[in-house]
C-alpha positions in Angstrom: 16.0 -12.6 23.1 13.9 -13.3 26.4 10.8 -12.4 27.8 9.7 -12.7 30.8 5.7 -12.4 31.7 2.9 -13.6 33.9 -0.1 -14.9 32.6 -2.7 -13.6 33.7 -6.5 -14.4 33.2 -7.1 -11.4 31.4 -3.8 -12.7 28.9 -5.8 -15.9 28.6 -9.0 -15.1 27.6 -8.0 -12.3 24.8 -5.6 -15.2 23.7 -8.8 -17.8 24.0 -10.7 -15.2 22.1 -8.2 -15.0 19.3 -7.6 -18.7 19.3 -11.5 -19.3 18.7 -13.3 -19.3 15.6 -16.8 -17.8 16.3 -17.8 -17.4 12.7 -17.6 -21.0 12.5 -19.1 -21.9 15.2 -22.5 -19.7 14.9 -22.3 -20.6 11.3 -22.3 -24.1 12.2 -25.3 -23.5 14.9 -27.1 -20.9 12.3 -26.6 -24.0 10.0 -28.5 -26.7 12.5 -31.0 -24.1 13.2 -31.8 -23.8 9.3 -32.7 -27.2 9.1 -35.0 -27.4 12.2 -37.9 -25.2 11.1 -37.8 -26.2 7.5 -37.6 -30.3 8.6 -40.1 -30.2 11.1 -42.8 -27.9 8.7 -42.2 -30.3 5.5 -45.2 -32.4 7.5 -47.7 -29.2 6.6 -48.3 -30.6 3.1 -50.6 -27.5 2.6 -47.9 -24.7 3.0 -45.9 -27.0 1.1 -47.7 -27.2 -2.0 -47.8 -23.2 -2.4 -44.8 -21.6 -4.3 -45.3 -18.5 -1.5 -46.2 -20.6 1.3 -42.5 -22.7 0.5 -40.5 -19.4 0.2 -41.9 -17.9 3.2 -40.1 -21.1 5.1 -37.3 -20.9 3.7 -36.8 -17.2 4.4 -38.4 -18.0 8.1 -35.6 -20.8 8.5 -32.8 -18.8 7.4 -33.6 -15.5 8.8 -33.9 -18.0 12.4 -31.0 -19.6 11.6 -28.6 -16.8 11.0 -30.1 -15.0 14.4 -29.5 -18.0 16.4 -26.0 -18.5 15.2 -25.5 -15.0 15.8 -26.7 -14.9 19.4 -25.0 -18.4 20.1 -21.8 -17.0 19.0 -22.1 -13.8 20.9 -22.8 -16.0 24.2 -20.2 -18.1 24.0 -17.7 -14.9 23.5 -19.3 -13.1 26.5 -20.2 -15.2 28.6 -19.2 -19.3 28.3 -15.3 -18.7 26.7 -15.3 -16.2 30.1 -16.4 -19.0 32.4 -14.3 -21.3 30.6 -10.9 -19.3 31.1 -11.6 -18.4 34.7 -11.8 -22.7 35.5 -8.7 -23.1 33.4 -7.0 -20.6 35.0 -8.0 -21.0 38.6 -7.2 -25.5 38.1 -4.5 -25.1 35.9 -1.2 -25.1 37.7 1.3 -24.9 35.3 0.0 -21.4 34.4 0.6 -20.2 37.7 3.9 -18.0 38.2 5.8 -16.6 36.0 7.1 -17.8 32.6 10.4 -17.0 30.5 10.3 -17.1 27.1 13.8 -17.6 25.2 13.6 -17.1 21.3 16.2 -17.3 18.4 17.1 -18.3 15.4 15.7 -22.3 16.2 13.2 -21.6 17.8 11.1 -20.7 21.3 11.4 -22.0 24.9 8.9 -21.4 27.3 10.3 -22.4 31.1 7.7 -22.3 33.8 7.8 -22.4 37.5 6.6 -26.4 37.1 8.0 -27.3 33.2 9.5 -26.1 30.1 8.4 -26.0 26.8 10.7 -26.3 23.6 9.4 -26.0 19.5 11.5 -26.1 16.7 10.1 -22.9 14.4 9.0 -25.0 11.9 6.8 -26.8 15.0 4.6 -23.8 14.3 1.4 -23.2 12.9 2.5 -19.6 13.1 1.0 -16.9 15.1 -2.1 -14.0 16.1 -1.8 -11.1 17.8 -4.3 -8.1 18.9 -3.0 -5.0 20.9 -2.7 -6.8 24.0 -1.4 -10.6 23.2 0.3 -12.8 21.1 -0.8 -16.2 20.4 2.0 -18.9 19.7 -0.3 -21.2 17.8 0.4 -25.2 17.8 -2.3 -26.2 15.9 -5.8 -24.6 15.4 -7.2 -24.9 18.9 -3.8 -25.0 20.7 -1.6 -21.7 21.6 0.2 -20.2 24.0 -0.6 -16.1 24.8 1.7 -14.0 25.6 0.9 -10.4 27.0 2.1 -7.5 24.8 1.9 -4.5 27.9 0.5 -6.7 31.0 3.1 -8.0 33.9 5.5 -8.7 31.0 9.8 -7.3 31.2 11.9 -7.6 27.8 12.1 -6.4 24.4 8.3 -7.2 23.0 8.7 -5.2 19.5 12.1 -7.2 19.5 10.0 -10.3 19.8 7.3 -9.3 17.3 10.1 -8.7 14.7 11.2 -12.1 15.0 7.9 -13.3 15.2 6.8 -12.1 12.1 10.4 -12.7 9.9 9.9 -16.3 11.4 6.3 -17.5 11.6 3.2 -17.1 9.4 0.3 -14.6 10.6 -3.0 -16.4 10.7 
C-alpha cells in the first residue's frame, strides 16, 4: 500500500505535540520548583521549629511547584514547541516536497525528494495518532508524522489497519 503526502508545518507540530511528553516535563520543572522554596526557607530556623509554620512550606512549595510546572508545560506547548517546528521546518530540507510512503508485510519506506528511509517493522517503537496525524515512532523523541486528511493521496484507513495489526499503540 502507498501514500503519498506533504508535510506540512501544521503535520509537524501536531506530530511534535504527540511525540512530546509534557506531563513529564512540568512534572519535572513542578519537581525543581518544589525544592527551591522549601531549600532556600530551611535557613528561617524560627518557621522551622513550628509544626504549622513547617506545613505551611510545604504546602506553599508544592502548591508553587505544581503551578509552575503547569504553566511551564503550557508554554512550551503554545508557544516554544511552535517556534521550534517553524525553525525545523523552514532549515530542514529534507522535509521539503513531497514524500511516498510504501508499507507491507516487512515493513515502511519513506522516499523523499532528497533520501529514502527503510525500517524493518520490528525497527519500531510502534505508533500515535490524533485525528489529524500519525506518528511512526523510532524511539521516544524520534518519529515521523504523517497527515491523516492534509495534502495526503492513498488509502489512509488502509494504512491505519496495517498500522495497528503491525505496530504497538503508545
Amino acid at each position: 500500500m502507498q501514500l503519498t503526502y506533504q508535510v506540512s508545518r501544521k503535520t509537524l507540530l501536531q506530530g511534535s505535540r504527540l511525540q512530546t511528553d509534557f506531563i513529564g516535563i512540568g512534572l519535572a520543572f513542578g519537581a525543581a520548583m518544589i525544592a527551591v522554596p522549601f531549600v532556600t526557607s530551611i535557613s528561617d530556623r524560627s518557621l522551622m521549629d513550628t509544626l504549622i509554620g513547617s506545613n505551611r512550606l510545604l504546602l506553599l512549595s508544592v502548591g508553587l511547584g505544581l503551578a509552575s510546572g503547569a504553566l511551564f508545560a503550557l508554554g512550551y506547548w503554545a508557544i516554544l514547541l511552535p517556534l521550534k517546528v517553524r525553525r525545523m521546518h523552514q532549515q530542514n530540507p529534507l522535509l521539503y516536497g513531497e514524500t511516498r510512503l510504501v508499507a507491507d508485510e516487512r515493513g515502511v519506506e519513506l522516499i523523499g525528494p532528497r533520501g529514502t528511509s527503510k525500517f524493518a517493522w520490528q525497527e519500531l517503537r510502534g505508533f500515535k495518532e490524533n485525528a489529524d496525524v500519525f506518528v511512526i515512532c523510532l524511539s521516544r523523541s524520534v518519529g515521523y508524522a504523517i497527515p491523516k486528511r492534509e495534502h495526503v493521496d492513498g488509502d489512509v484507513s488502509r494504512f491505519a489497519d496495517l498500522l495497528r495489526w503491525r505496530l504497538k499503540r503508545l
